[in-house]
Backbone and ligand atoms as CSV (ligand in chain L), in Angstrom:
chain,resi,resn,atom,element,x,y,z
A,1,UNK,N,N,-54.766,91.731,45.795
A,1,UNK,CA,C,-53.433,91.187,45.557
A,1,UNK,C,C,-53.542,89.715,45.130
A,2,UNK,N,N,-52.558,89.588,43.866
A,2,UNK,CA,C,-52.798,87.354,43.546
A,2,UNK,C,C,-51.494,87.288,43.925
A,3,UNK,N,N,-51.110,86.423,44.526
A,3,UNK,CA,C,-50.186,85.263,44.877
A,3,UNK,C,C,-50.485,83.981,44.529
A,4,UNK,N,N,-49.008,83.730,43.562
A,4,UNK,CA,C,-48.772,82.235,43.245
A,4,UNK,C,C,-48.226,81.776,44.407
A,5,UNK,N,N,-48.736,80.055,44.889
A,5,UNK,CA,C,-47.489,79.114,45.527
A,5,UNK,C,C,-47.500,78.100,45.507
A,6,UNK,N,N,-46.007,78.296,44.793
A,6,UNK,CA,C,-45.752,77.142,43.730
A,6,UNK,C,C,-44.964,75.940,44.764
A,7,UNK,N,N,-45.462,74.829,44.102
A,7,UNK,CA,C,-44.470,73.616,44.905
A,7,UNK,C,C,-43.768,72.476,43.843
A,8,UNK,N,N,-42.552,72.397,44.242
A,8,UNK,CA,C,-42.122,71.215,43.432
A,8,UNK,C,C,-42.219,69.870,44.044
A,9,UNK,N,N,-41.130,68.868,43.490
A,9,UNK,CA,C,-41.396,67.710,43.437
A,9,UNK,C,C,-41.234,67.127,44.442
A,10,UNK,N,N,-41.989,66.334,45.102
A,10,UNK,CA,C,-42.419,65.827,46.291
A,10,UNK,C,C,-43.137,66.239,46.852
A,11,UNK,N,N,-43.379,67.289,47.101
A,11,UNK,CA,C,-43.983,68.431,48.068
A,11,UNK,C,C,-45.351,67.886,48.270
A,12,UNK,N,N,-46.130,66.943,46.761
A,12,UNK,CA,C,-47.759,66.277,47.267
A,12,UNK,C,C,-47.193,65.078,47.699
A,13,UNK,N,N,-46.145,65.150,48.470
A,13,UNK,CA,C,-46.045,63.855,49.660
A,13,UNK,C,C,-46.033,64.332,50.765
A,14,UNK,N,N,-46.087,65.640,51.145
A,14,UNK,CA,C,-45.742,65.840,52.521
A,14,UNK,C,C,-47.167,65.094,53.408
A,15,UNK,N,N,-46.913,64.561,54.674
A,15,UNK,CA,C,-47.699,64.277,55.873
A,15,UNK,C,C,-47.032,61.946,55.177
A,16,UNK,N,N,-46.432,61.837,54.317
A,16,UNK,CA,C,-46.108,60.523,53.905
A,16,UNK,C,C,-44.634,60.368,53.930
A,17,UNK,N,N,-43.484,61.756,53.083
A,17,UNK,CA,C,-42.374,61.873,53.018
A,17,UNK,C,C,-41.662,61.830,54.235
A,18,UNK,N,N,-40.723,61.449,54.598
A,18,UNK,CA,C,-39.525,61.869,55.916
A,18,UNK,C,C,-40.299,62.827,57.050
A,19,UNK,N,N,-41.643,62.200,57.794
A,19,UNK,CA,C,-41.746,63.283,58.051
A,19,UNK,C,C,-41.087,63.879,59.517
A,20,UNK,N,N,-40.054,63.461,59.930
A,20,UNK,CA,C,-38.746,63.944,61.010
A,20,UNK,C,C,-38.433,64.991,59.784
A,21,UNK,N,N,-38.183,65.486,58.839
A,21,UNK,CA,C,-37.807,66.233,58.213
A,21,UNK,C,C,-39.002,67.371,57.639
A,22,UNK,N,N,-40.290,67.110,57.568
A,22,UNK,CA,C,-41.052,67.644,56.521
A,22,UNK,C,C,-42.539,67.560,57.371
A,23,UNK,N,N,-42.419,67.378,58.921
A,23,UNK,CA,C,-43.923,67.337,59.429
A,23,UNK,C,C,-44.869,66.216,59.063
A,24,UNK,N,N,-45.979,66.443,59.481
A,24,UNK,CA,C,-47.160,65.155,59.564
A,24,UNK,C,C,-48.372,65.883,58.573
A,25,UNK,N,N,-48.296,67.037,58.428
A,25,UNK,CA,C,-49.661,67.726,57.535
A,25,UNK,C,C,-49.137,67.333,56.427
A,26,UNK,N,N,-50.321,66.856,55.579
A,26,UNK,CA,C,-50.355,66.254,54.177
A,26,UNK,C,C,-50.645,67.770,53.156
A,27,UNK,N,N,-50.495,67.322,52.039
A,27,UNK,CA,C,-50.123,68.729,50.828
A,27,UNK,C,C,-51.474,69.233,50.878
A,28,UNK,N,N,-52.658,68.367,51.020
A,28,UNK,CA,C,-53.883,68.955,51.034
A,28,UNK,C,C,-54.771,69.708,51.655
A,29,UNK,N,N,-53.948,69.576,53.276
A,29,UNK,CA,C,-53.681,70.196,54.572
A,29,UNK,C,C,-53.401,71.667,54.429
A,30,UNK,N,N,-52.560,71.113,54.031
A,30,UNK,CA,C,-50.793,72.358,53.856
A,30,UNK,C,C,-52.148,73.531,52.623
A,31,UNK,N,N,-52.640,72.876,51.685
A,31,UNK,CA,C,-52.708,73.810,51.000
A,31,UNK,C,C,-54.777,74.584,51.469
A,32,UNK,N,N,-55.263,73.746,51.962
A,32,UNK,CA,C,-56.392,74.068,52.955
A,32,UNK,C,C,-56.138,75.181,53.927
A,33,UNK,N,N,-55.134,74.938,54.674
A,33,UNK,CA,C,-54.765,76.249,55.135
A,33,UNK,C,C,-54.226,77.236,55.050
A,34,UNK,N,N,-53.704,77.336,53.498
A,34,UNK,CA,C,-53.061,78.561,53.029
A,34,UNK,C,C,-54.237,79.108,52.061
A,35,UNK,N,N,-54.985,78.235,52.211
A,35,UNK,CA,C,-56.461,79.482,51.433
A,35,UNK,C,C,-56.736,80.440,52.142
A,36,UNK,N,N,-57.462,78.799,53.431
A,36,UNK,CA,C,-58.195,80.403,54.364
A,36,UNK,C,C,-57.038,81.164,54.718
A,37,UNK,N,N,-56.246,81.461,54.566
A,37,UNK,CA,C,-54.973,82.397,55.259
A,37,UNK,C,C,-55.361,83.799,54.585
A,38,UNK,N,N,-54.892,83.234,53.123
A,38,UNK,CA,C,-54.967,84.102,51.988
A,38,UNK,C,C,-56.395,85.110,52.150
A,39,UNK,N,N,-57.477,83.907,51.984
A,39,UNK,CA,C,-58.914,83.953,52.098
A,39,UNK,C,C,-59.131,85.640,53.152
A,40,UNK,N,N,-58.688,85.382,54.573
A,40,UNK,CA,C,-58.633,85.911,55.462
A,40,UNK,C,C,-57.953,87.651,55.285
A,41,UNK,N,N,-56.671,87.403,54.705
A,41,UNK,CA,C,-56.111,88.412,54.537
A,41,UNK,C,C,-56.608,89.019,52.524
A,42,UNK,N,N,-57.491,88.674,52.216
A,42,UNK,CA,C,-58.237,89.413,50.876
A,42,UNK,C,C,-57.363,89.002,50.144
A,43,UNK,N,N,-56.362,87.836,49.858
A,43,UNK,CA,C,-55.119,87.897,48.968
A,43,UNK,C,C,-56.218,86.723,48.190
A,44,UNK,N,N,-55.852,86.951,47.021
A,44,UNK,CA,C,-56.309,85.211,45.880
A,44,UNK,C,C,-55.090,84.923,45.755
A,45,UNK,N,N,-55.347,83.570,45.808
A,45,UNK,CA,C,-54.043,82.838,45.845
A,45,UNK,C,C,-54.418,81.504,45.103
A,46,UNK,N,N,-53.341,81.626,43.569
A,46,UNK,CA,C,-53.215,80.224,42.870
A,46,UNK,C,C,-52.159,79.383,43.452
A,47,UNK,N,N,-52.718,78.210,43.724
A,47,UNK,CA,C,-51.918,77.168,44.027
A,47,UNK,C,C,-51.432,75.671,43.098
A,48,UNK,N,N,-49.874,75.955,42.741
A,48,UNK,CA,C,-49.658,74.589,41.847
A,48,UNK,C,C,-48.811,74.057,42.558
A,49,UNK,N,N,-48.709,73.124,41.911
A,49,UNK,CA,C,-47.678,71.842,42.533
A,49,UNK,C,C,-47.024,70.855,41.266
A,50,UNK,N,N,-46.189,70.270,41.021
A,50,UNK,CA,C,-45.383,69.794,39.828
A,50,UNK,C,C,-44.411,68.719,40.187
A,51,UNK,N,N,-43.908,67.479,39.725
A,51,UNK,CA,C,-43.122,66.757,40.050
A,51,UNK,C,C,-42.200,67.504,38.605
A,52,UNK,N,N,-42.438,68.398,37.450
A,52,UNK,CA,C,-41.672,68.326,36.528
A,52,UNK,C,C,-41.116,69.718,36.366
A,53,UNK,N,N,-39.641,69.909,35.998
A,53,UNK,CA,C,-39.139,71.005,36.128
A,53,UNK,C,C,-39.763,72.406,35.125
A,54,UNK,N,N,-40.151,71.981,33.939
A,54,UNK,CA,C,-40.991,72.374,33.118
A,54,UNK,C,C,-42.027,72.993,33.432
A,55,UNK,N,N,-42.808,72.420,34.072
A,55,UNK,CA,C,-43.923,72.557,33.862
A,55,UNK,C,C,-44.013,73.522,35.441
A,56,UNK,N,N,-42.893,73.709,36.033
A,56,UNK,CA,C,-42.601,74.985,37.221
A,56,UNK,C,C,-41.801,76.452,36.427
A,57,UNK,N,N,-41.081,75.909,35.615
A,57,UNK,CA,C,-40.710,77.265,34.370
A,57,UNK,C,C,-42.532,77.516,34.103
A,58,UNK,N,N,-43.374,76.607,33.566
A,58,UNK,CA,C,-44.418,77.120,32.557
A,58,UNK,C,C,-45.021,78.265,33.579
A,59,UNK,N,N,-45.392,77.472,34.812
A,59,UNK,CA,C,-46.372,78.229,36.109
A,59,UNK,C,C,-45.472,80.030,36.249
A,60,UNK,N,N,-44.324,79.817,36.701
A,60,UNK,CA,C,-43.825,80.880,36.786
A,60,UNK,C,C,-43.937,82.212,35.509
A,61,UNK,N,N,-43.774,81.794,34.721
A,61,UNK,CA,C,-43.930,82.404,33.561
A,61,UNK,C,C,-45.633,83.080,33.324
A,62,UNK,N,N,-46.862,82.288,33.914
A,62,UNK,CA,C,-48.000,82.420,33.597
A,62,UNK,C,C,-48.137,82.959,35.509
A,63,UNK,N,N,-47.575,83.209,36.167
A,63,UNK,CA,C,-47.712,84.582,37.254
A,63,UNK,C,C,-47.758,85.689,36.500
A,64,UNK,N,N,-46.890,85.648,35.421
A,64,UNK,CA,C,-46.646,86.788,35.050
A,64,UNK,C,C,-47.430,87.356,34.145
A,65,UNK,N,N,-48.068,86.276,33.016
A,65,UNK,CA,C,-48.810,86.727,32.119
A,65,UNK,C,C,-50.413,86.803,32.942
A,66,UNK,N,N,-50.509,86.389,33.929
A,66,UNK,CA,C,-52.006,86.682,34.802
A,66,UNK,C,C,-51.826,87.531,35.794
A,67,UNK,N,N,-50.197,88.221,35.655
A,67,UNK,CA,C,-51.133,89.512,36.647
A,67,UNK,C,C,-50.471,89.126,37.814
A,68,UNK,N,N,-49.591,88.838,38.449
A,68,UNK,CA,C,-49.298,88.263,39.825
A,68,UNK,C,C,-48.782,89.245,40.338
A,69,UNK,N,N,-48.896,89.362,41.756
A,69,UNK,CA,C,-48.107,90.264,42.743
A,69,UNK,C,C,-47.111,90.054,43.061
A,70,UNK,N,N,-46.868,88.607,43.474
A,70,UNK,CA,C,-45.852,87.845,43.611
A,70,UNK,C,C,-46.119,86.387,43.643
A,71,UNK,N,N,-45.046,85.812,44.277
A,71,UNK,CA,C,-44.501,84.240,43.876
A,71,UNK,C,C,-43.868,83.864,45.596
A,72,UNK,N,N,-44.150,82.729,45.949
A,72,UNK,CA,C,-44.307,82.006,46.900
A,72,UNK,C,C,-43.850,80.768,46.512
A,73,UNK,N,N,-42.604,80.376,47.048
A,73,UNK,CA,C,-41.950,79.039,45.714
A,73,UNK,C,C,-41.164,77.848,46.647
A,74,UNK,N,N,-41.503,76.557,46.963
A,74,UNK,CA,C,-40.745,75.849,47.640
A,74,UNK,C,C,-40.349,74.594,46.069
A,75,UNK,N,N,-39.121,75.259,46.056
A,75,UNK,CA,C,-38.683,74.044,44.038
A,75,UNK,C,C,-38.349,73.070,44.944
A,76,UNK,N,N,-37.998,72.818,46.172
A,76,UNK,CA,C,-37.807,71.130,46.353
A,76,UNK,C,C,-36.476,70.894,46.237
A,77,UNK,N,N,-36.500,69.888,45.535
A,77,UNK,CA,C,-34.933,69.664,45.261
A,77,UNK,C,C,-34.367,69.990,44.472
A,78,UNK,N,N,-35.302,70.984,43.121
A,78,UNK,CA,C,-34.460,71.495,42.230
A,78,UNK,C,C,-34.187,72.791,42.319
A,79,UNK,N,N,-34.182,73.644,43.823
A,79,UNK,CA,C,-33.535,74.397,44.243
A,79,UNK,C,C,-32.033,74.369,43.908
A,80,UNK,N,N,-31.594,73.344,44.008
A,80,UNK,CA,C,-30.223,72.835,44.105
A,80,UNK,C,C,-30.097,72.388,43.327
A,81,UNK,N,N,-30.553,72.368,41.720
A,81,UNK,CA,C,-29.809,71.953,40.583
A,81,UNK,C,C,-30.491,72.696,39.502
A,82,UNK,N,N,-31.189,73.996,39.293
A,82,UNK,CA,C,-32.185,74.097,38.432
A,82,UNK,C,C,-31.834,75.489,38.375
A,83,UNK,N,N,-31.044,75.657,37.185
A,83,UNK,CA,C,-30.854,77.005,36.480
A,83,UNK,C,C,-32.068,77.218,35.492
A,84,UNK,N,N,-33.274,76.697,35.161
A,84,UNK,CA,C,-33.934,77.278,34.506
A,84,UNK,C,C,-35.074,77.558,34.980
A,85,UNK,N,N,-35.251,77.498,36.481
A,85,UNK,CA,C,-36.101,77.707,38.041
A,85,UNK,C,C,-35.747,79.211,37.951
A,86,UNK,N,N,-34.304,79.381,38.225
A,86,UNK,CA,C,-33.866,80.597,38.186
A,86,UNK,C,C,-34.097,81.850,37.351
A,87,UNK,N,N,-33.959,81.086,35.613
A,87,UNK,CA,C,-33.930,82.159,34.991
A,87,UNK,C,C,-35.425,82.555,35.270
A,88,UNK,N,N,-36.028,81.578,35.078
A,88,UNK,CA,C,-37.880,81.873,35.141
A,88,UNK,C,C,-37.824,83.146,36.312
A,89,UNK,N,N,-37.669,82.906,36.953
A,89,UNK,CA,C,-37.746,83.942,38.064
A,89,UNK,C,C,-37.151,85.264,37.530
A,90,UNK,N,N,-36.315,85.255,37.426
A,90,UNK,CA,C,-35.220,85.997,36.937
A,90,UNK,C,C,-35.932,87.078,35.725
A,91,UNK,N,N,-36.795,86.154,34.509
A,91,UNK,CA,C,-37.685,86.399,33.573
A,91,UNK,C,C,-38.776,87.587,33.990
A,92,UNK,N,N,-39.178,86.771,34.808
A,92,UNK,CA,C,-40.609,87.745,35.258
A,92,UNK,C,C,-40.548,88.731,36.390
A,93,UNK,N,N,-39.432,88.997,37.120
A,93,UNK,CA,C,-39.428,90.117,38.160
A,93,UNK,C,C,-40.441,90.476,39.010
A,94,UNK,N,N,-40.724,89.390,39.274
A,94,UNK,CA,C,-41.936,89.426,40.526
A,94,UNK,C,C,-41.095,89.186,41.888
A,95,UNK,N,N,-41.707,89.874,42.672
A,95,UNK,CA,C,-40.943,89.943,44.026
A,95,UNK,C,C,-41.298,88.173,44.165
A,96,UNK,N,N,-40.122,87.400,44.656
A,96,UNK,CA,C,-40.596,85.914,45.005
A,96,UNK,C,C,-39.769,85.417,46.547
A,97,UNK,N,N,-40.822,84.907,46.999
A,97,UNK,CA,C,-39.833,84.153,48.737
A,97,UNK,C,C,-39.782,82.919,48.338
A,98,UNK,N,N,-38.233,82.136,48.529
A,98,UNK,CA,C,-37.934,80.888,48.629
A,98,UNK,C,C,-38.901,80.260,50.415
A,99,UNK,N,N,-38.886,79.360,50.043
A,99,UNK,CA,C,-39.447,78.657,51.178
A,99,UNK,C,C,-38.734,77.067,51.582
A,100,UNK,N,N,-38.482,76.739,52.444
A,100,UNK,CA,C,-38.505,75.404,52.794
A,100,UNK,C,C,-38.718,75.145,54.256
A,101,UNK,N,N,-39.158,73.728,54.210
A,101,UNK,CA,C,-39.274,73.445,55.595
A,101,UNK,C,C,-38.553,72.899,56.248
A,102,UNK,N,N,-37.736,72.290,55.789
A,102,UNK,CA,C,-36.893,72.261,56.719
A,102,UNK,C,C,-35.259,73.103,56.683
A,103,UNK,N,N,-34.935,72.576,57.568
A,103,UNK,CA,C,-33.769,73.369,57.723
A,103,UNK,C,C,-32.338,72.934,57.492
A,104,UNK,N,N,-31.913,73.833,55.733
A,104,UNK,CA,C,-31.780,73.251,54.609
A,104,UNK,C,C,-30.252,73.364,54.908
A,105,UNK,N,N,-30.438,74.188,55.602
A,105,UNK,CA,C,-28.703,75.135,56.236
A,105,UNK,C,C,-28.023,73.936,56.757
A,106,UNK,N,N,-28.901,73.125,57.282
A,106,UNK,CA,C,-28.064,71.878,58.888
A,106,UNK,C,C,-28.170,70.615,58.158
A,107,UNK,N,N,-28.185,70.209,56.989
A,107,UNK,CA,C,-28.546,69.306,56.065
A,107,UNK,C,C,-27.006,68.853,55.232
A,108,UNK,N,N,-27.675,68.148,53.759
A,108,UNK,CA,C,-26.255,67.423,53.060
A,108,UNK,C,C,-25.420,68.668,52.433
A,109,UNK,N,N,-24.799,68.244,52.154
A,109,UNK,CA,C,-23.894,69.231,51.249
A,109,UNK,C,C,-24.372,70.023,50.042
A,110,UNK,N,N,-25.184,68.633,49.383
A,110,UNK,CA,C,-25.770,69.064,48.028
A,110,UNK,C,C,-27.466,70.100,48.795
A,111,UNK,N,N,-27.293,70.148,49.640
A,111,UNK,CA,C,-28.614,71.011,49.704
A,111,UNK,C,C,-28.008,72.350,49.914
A,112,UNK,N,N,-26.538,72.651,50.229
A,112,UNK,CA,C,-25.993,73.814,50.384
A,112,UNK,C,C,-26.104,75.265,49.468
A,113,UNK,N,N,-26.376,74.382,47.872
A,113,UNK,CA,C,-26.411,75.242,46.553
A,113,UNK,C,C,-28.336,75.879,46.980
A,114,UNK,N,N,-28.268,76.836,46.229
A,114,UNK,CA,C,-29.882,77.506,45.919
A,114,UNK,C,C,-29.484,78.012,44.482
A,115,UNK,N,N,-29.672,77.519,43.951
A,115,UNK,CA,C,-29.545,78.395,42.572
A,115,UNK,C,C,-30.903,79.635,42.201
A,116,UNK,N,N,-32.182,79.505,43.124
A,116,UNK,CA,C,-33.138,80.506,42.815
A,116,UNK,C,C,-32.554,81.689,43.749
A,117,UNK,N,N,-32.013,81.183,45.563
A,117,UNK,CA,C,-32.215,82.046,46.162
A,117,UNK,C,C,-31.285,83.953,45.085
A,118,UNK,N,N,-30.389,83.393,44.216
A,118,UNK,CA,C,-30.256,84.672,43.668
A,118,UNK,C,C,-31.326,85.484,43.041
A,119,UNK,N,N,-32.679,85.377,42.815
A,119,UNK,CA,C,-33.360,85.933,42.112
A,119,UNK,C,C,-34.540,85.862,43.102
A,120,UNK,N,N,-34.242,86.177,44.860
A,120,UNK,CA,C,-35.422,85.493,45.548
A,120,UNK,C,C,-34.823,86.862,46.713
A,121,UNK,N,N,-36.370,87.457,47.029
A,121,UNK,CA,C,-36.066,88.644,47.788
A,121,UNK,C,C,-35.936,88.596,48.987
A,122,UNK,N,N,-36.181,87.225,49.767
A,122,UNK,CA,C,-36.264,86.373,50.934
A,122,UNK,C,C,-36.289,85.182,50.947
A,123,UNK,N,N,-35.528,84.302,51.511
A,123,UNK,CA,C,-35.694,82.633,51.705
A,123,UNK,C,C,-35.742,82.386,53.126
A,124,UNK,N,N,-37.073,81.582,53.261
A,124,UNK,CA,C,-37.310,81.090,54.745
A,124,UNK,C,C,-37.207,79.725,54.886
A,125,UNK,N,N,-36.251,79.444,56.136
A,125,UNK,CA,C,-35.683,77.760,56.469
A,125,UNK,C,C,-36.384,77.196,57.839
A,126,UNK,N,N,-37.079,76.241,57.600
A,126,UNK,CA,C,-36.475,75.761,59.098
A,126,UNK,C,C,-37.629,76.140,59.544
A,127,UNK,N,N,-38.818,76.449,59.522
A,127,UNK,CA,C,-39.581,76.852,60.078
A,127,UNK,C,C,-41.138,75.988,59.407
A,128,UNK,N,N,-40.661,74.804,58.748
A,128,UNK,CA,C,-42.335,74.092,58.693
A,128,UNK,C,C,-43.402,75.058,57.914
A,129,UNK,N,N,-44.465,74.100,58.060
A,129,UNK,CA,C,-45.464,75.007,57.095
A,129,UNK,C,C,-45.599,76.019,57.437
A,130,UNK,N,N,-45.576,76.717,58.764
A,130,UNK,CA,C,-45.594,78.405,59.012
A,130,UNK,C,C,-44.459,79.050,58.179
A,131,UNK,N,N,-43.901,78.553,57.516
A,131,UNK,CA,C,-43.051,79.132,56.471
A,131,UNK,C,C,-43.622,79.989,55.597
A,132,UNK,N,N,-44.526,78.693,54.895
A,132,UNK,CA,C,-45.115,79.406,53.741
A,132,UNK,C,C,-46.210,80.803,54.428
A,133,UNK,N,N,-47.027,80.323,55.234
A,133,UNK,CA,C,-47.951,82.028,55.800
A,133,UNK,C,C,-46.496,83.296,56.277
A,134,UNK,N,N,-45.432,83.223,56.621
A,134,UNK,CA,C,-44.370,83.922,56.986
A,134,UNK,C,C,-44.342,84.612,55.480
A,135,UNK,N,N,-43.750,83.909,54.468
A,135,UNK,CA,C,-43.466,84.400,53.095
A,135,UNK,C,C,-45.111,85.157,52.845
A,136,UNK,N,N,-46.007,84.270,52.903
A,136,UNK,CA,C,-47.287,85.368,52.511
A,136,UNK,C,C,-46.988,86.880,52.833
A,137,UNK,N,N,-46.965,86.710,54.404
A,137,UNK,CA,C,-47.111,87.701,54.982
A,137,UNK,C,C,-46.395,89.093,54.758
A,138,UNK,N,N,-45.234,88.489,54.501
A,138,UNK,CA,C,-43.967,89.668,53.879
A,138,UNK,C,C,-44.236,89.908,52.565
A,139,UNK,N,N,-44.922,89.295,51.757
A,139,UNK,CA,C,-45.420,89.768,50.308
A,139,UNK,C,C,-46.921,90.832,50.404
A,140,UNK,N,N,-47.673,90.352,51.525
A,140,UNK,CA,C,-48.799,91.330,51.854
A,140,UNK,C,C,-48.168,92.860,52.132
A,141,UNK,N,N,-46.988,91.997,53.318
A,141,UNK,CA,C,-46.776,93.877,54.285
A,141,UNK,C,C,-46.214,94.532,53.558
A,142,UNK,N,N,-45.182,93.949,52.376
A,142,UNK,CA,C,-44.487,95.225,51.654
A,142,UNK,C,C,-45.109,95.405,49.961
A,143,UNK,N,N,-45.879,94.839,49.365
A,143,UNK,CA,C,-46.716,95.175,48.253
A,143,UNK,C,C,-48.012,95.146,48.311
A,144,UNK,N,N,-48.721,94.362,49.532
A,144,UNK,CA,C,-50.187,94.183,49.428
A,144,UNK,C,C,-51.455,95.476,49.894
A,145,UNK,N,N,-52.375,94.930,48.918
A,145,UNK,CA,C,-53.637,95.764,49.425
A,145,UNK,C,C,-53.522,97.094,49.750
L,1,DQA,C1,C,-37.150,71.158,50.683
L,1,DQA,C2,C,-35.663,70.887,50.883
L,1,DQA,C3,C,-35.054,70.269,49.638
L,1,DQA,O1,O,-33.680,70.018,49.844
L,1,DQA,C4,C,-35.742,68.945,49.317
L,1,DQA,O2,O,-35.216,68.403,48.141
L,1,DQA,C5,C,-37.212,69.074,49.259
L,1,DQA,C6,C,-37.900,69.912,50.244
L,1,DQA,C7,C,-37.813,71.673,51.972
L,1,DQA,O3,O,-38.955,72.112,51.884
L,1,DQA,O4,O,-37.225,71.609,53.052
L,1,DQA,O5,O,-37.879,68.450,48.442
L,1,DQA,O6,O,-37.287,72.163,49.694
């Protein structure tokens, strides 16, 4: 099984960003332990990261042309403003889990919108980097291996 997980902008700040909001593990952390996870459970797993909205359309798009099982996606803040996050998704019909860490529900107003979660077969809140192994995991148990 390949799994993409994709991160947007900010996300190579985490363990520096707000971290009352976003934890103390740094992106390099964060993404060290979603190998061996992967590693562990036989999944390959590409990992990107992007400050540019573009260039998270391009990644999504190239899950698709390499074959992906699925998509593993925390867009950041352009969850909440990014109709072309969406269509991408939308494009390639890969089963995909929204992710965030924090908990987006108890937050500003403007974090209220998801414009992906419509094209997203699960979104997990509030639950820190065990987020992202949670979303793995539900992409293993119902398509993997
Ligand atoms: C986030 C929540 C977003 O509102 C914010 O813009 C982020 C991170 C999260 O992981 O909790 O960059 O997606």
């Amino acid at each position: 099984m390949k799994l993409y997980i994709i991160n947007g902008p900010n996300l190579n700040m985490l363990g520096i960003r707000e971290p009352g909001h976003y934890g103390s593990t740094g992106y390099s952390q964060l993404i060290e332990l979603l190998r061996e996870h992967c590693a562990s459970q036989d999944v390959e797993a590409i990992f990107y990261q992007s400050n540019h909205e573009g260039d998270l359309v391009d990644c999504i798009q190239e899950a698709y042309f390499k074959g992906a099982d699925g998509i593993v996606i925390n867009p950041g803040a352009y969850t909440h403003t990014s109709i072309a996050i969406l269509d991408a998704v939308k494009s390639v019909s890969l089963p995909t889990v929204e992710v965030h860490i924090s908990k987006v529900e108890e937050r500003e107003d403007f974090r209220q919108i998801s414009y992906i979660r419509a094209a997203c077969e699960k979104t997990i809140t509030g639950h820190g980097i065990q987020g992202y192994i949670e979303a793995i995991d539900y992409l293993i148990e119902k398509y993997g291996n």
